[in-house]
N, C-alpha and C positions, 0 to 999 in steps of 0.2 A: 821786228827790226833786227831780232839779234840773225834771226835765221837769212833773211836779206846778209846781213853782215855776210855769215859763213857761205852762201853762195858766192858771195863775190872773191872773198878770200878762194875759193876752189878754182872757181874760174880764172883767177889771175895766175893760176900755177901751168894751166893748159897752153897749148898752142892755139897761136892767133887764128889760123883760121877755125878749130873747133870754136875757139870762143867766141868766136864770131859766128859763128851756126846759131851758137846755142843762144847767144841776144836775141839774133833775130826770131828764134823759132818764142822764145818767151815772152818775146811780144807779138805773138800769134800767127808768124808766118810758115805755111808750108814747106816743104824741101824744093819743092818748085818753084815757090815768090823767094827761096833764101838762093836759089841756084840761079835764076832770071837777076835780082838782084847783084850779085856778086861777080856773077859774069864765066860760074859753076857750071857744070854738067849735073844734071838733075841726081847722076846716082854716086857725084863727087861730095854734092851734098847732104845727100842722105846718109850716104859716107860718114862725115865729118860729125853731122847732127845725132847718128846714131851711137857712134863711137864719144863725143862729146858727153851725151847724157850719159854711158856709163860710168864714165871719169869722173863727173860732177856727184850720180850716185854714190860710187865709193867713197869720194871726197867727203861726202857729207856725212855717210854712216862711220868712217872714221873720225868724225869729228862730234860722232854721237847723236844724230838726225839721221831715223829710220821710219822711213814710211812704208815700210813692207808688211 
């Protein structure tokens, strides 16, 4: 729960469409079903999705969750 918590606290610091990448991709979706979906360019959203989870990573290891 608590780690739920701090994703989300991360997430709400990002830009809407990364954090929108990164829903979708966390609930199982490819850069291709998040770019079909959205209405994206396939490498708009790997884009977004790629750049997203670095932000979230950092977010998290400054917040003291490292999975490295």
């Amino acid at each position: 729960k608590q780690i739920l918590d701090q994703v989300e606290k991360v997430l709400s610091t990002m830009d809407e469409n990364r954090r929108t990448a990164i829903r979708l991709y966390l609930q199982g979706m490819t850069s291709f079903e998040i770019a079909d979906v959205r209405g994206w360019s396939e490498p708009k959203a790997r884009n977004l999705l790629y750049r997203g989870l670095k932000d979230l990573r950092a977010g998290l290891k400054s917040a003291g969750i490292d999975y490295s």
